[in-house]
Each structure stands twice: as C-alpha cells, then as structure tokens.
Biopython code that builds the backbone (N, CA, C, O; Angstrom):
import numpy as np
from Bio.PDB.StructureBuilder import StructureBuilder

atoms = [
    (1, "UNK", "N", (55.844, 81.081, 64.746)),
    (1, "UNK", "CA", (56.684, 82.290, 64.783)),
    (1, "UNK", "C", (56.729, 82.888, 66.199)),
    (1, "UNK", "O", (57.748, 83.418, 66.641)),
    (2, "UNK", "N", (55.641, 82.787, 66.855)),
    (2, "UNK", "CA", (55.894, 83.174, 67.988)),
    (2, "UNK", "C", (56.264, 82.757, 69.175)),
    (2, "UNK", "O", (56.257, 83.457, 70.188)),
    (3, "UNK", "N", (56.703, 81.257, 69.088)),
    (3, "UNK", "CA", (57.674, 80.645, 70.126)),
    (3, "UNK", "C", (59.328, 81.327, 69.702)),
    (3, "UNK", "O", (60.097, 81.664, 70.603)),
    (4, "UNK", "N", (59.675, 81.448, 68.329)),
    (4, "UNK", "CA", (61.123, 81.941, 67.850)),
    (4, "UNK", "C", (60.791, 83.645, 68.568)),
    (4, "UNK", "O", (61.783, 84.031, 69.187)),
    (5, "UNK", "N", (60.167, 84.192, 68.577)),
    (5, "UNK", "CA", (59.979, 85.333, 69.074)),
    (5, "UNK", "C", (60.182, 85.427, 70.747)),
    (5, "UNK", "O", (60.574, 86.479, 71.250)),
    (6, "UNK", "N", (59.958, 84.538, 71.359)),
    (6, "UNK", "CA", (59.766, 84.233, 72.696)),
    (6, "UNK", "C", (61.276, 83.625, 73.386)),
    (6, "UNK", "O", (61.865, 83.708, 74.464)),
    (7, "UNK", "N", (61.455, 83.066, 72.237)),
    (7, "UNK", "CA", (63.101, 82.413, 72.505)),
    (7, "UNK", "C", (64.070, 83.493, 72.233)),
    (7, "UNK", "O", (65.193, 83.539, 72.735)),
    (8, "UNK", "N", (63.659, 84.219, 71.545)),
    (8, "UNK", "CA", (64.641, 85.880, 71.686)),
    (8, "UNK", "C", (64.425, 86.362, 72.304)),
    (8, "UNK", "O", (65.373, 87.010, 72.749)),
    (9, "UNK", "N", (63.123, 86.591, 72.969)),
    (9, "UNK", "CA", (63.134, 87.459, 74.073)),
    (9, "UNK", "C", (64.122, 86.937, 75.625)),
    (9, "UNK", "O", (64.912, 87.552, 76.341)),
    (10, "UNK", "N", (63.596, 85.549, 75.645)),
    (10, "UNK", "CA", (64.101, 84.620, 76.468)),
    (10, "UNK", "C", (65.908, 84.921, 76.566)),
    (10, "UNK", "O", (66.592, 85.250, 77.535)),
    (11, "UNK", "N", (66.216, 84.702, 75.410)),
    (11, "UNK", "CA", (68.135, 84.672, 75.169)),
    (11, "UNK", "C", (68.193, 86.293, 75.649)),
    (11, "UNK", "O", (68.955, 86.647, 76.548)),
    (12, "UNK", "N", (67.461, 87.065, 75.073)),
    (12, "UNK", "CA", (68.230, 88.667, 75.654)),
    (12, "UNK", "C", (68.114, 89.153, 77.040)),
    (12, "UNK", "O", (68.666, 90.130, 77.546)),
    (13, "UNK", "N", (67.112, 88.106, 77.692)),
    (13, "UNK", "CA", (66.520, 88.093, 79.129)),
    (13, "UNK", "C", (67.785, 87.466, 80.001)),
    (13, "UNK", "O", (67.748, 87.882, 81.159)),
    (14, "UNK", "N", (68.755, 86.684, 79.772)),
    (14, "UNK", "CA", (69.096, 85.568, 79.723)),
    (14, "UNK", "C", (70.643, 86.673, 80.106)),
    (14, "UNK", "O", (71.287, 86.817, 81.145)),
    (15, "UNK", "N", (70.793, 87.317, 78.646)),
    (15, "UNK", "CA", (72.144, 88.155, 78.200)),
    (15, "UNK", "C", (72.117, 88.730, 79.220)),
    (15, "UNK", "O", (73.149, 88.663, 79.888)),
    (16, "UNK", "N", (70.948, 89.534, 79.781)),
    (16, "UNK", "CA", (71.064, 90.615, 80.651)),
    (16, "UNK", "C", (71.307, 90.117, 82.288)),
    (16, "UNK", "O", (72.003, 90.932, 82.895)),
    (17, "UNK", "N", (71.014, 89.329, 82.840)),
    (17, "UNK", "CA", (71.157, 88.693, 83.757)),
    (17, "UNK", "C", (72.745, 88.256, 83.806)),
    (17, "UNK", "O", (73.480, 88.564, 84.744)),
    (18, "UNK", "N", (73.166, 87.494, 82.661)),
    (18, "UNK", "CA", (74.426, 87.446, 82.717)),
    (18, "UNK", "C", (75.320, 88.605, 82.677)),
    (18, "UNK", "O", (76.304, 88.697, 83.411)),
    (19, "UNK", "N", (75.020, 89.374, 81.929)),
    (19, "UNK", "CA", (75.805, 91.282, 82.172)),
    (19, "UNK", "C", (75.670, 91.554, 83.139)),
    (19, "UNK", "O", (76.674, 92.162, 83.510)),
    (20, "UNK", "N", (74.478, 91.425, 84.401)),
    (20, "UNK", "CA", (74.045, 91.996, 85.782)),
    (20, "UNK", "C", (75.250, 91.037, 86.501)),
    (20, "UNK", "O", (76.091, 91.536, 87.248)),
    (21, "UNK", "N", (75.218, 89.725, 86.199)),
    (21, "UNK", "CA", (76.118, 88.819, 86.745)),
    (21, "UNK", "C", (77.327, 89.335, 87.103)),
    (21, "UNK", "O", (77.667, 89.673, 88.237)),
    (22, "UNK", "N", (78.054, 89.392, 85.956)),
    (22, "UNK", "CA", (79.311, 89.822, 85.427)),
    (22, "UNK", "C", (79.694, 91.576, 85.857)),
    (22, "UNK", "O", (80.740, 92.192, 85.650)),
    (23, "UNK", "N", (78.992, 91.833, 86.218)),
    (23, "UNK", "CA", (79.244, 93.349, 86.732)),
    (23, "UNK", "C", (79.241, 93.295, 88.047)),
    (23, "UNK", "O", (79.841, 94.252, 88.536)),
    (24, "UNK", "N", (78.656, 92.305, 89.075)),
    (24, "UNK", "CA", (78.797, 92.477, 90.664)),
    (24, "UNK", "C", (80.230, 91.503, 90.593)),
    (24, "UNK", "O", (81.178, 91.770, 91.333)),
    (25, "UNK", "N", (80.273, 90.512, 89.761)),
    (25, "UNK", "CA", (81.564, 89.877, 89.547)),
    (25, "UNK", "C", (83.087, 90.581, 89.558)),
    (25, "UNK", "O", (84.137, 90.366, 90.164)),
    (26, "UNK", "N", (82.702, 91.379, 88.720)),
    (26, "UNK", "CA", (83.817, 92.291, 88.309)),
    (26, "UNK", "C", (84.003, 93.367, 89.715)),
    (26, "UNK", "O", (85.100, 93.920, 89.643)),
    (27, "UNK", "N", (83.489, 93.644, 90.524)),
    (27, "UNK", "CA", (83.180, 94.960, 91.638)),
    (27, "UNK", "C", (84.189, 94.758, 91.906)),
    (27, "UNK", "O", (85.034, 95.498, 91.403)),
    (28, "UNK", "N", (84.790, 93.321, 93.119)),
    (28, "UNK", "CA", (85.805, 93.634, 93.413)),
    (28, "UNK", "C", (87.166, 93.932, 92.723)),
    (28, "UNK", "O", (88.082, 94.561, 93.253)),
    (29, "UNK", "N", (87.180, 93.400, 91.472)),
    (29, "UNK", "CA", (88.574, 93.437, 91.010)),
    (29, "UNK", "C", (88.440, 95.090, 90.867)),
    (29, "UNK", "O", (89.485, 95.740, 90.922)),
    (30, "UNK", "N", (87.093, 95.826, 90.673)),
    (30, "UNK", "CA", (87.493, 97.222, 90.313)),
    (30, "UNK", "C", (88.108, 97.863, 91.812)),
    (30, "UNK", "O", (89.025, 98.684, 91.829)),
    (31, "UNK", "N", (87.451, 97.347, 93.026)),
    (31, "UNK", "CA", (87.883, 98.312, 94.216)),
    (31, "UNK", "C", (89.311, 97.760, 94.280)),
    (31, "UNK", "O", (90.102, 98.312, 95.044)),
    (32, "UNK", "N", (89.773, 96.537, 93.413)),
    (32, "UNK", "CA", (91.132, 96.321, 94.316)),
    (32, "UNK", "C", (91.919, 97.257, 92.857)),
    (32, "UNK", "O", (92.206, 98.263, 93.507)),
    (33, "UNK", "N", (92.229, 97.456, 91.982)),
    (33, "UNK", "CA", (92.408, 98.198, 90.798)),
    (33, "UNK", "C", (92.292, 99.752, 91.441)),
    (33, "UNK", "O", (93.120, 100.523, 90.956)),
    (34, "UNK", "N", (91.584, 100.212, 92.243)),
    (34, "UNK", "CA", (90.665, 101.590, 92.679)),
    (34, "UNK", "C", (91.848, 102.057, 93.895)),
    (34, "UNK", "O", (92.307, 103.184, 94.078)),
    (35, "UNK", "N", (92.083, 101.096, 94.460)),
    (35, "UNK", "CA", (92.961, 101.171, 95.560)),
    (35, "UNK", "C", (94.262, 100.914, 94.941)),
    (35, "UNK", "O", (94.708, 101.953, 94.455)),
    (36, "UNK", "N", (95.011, 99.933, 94.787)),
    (36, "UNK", "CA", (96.050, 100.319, 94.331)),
    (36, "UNK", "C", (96.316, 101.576, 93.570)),
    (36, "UNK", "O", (97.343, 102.200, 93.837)),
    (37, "UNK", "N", (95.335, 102.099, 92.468)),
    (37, "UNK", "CA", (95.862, 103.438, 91.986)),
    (37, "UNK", "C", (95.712, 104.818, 93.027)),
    (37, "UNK", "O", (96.285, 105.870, 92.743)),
    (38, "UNK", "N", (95.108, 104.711, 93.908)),
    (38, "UNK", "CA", (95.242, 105.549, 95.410)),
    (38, "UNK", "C", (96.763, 105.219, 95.651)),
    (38, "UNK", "O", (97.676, 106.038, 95.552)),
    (39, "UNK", "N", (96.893, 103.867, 95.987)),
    (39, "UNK", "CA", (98.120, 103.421, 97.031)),
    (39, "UNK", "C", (99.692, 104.157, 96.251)),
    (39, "UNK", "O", (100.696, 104.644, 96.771)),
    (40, "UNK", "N", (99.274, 103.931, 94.748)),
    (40, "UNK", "CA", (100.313, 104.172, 94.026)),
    (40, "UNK", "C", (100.425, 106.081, 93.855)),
    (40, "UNK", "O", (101.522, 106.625, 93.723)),
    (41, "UNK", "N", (99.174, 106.836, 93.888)),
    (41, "UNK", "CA", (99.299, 108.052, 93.591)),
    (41, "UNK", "C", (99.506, 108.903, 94.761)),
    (41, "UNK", "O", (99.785, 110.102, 94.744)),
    (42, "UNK", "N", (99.298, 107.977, 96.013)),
    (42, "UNK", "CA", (99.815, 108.753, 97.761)),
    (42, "UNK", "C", (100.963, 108.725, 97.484)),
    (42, "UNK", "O", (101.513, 109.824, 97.429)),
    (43, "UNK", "N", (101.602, 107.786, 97.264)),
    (43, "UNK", "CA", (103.205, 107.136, 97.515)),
    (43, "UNK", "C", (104.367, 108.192, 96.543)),
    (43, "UNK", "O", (105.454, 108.677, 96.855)),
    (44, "UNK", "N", (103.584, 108.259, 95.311)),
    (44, "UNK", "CA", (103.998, 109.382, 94.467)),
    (44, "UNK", "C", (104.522, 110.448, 95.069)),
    (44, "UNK", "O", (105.673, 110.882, 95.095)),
    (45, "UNK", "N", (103.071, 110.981, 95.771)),
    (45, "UNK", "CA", (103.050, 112.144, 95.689)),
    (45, "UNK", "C", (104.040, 112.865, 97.327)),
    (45, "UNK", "O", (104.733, 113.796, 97.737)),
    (46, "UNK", "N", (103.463, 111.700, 97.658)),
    (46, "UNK", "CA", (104.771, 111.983, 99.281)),
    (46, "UNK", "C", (106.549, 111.924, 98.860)),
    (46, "UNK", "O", (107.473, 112.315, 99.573)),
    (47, "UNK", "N", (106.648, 111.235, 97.319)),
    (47, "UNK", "CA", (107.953, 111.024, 97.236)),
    (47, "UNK", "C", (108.411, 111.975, 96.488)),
    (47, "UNK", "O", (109.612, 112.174, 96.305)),
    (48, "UNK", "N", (107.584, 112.571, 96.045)),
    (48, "UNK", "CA", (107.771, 114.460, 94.970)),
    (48, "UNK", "C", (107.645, 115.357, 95.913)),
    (48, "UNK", "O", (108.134, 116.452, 95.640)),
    (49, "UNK", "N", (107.085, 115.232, 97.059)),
    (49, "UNK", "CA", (106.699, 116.117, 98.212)),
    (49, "UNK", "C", (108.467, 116.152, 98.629)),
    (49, "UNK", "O", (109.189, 117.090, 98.289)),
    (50, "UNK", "N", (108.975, 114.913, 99.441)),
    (50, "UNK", "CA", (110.145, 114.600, 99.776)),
    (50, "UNK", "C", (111.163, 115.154, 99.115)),
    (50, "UNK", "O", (111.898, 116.025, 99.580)),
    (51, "UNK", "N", (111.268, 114.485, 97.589)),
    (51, "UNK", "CA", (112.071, 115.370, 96.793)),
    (51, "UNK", "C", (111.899, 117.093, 97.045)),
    (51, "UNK", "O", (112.837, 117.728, 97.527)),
    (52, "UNK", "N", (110.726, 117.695, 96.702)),
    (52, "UNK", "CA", (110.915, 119.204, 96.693)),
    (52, "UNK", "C", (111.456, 119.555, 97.827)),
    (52, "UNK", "O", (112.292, 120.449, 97.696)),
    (53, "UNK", "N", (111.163, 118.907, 99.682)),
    (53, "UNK", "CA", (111.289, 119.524, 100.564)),
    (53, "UNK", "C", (113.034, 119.661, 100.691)),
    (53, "UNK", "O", (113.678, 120.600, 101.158)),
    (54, "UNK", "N", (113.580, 118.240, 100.039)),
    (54, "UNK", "CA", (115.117, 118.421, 100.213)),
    (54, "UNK", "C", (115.917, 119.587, 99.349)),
    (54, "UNK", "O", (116.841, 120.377, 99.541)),
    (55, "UNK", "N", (115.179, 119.290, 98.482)),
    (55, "UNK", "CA", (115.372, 120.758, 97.471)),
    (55, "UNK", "C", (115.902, 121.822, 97.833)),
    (55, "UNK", "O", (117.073, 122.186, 97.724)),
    (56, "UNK", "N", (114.505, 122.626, 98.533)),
    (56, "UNK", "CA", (114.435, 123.412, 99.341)),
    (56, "UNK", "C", (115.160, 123.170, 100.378)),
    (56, "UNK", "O", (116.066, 123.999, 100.284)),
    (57, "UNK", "N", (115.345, 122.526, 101.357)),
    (57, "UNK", "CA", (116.431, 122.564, 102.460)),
    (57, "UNK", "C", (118.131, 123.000, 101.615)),
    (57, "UNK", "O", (118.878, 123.892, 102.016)),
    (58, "UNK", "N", (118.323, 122.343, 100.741)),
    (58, "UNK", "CA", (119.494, 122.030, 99.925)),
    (58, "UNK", "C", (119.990, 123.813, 99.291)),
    (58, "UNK", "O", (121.065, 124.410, 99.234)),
    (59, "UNK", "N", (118.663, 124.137, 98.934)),
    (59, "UNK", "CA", (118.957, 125.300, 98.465)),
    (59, "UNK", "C", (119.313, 126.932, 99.677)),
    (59, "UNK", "O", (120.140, 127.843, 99.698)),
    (60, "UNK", "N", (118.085, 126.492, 100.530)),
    (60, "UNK", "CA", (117.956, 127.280, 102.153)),
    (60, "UNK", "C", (119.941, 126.603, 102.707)),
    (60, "UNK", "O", (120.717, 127.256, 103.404)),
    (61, "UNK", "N", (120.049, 126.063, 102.474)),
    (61, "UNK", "CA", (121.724, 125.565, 103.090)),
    (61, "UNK", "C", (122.469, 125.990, 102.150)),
    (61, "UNK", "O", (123.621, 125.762, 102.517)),
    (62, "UNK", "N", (122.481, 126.605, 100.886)),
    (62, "UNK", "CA", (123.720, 126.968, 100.289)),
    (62, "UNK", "C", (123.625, 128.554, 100.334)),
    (62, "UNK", "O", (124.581, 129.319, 100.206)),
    (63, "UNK", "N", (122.531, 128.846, 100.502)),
    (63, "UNK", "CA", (122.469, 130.211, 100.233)),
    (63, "UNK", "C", (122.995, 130.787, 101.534)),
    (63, "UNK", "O", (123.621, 131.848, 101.528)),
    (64, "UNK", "N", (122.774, 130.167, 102.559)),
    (64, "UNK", "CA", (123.317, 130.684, 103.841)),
    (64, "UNK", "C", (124.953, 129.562, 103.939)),
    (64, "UNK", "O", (125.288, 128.899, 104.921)),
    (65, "UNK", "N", (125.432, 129.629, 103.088)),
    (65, "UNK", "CA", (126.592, 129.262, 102.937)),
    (65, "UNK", "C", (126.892, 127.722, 103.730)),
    (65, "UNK", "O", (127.982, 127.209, 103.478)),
    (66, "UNK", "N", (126.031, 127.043, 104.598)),
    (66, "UNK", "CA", (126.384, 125.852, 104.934)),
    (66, "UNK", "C", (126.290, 124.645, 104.233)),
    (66, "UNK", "O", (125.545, 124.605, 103.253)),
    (67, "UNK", "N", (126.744, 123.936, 104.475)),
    (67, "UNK", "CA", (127.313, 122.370, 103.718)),
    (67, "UNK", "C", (125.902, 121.955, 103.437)),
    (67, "UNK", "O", (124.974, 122.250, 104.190)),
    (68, "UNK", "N", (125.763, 121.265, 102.337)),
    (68, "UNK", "CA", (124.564, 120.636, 101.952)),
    (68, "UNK", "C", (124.598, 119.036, 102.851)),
    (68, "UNK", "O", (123.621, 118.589, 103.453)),
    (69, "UNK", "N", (125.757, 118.449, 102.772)),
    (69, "UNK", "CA", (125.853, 117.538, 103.153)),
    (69, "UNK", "C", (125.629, 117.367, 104.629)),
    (69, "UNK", "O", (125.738, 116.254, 105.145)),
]
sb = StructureBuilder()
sb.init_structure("model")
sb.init_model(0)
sb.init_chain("A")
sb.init_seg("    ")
for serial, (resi, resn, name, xyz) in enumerate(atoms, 1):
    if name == "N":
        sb.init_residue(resn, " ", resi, " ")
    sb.init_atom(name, np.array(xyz, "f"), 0.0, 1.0, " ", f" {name:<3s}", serial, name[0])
structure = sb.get_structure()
C-alpha cells in the first residue's frame, strides 16, 4: 500500500511541476494579449479624443457663424 501511496504522491508532484511548466509557458502569450489590449485601448481613446476635439471645433465654428467646412 505504500508504494500506491508514493505513486500518488509522485503523479501530484509530477501535476505540479507541469502547472509550474505551463504557467512560465503561457507568460508570454499573456504579455503579448496585455499589450495588444493597451495598443487597442490608446488607439481608442485618441480616436474619441479626435472625435470630441472636432466636435468642439465644429460647434466653436458655427456658433461664431463660420463654415464648418
């Protein structure tokens, strides 16, 4: 009984090493995942920035009666 005891300990010894594995494995795909959602939420946010600023210009130009265009 206590070699089957030893061989479980062994396999969960085994599991965990492979989970430790599999997690420095996985690192990069998370920084490249980590960065693109940066790359994607700058890009956003400069293009809602853009939008409001024309806005505002658009609106600052009608109110003083000049051409938007």
């Amino acid at each position: 009984m206590g070699k089957v005891i030893n061989f479980a300990d062994a396999k969960k010894r085994i599991k965990r090493k492979e989970k430790l594995g599999n997690r420095k494995r996985f690192a990069p795909t998370m920084i490249i995942i980590i960065s693109l959602l940066i790359i994607i939420l700058v890009t956003v946010t400069v293009f809602f920035e853009d939008k409001a600023t024309s806005f505002r210009e658009n609106t600052i130009y009608t109110r003083t009666g000049m051409s938007v265009y």
